[in-house]
N, C-alpha and C positions, 0 to 999 in steps of 0.2 A: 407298650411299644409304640403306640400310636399318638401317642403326647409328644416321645420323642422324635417322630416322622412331623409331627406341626411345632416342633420348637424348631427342627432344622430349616421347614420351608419358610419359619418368622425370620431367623436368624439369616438368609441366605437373601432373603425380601430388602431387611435393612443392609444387607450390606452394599447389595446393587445401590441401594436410593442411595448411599453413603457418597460411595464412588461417582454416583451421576453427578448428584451436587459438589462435591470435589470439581468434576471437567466441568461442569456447567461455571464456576465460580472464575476457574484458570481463563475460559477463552473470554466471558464476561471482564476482566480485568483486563485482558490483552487488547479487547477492543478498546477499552476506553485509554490506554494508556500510547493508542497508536494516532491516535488527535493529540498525546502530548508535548511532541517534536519540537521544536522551535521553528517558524517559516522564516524563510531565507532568500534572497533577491541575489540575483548575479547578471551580469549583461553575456551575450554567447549568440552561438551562430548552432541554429540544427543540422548536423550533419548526416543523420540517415535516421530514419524510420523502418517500426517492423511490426509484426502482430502476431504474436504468439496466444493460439487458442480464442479467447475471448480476450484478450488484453492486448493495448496497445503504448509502446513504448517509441520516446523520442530520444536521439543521444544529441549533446551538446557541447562543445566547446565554448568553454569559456571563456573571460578574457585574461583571465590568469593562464590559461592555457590548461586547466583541467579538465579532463571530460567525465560527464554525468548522463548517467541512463536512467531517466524517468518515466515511471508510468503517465499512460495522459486519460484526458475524458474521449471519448469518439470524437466530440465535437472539437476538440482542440488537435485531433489526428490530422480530420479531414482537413481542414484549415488551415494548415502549414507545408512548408516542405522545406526539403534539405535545402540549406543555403541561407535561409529566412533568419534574419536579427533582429537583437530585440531585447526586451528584457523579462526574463523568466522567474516566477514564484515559484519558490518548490519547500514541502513539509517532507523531511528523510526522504524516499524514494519516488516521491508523488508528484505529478505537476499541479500546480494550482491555476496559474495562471499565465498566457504569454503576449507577450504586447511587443509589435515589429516596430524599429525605429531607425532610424537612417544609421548605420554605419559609420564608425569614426573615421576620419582620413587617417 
């Protein structure tokens, strides 16, 4: 009886390590596949900031007229404000980068 009480705890051992390396593989992939975006350049105008939790997001009008809500760095928070134009980098949801430039007439 006692073989089968240490086959169940071998057997019960491998499956957790199964499963962990399974999640461990998924979010390992996810990260590397959220660098794989395409980055993208648009010209837009910041219309309002916010900060949810530890995160801080900027939204944008573009000059297409579409609006985008990107996450930003702190340092690109602080530094801006609604109204500010310019031209915006951004990878899917991220800001990369924002640079103010004079407004077209």
């Amino acid at each position: 009886m006692s073989g089968i009480l240490i086959l169940a705890i071998v057997g019960s051992v491998f499956f957790v390590a199964i499963v962990a390396m399974i999640i461990w593989q998924t979010v390992r992939n996810a990260r590397r596949m959220q660098g794989q975006e395409p980055i993208e350049c648009a010209e837009g105008e910041i219309t309002s900031k916010r900060q949810e939790g530890g995160l801080f997001y900027l939204t944008f009008c573009l000059s297409t007229g579409e609006e985008k809500d990107l996450r930003a760095e702190n340092s690109l928070f602080v530094a801006t404000a609604p109204g500010d134009y310019g031209i915006l980098t951004f990878q899917e949801m991220r800001l990369v980068r924002f640079e103010r430039k004079e407004r077209p007439e």
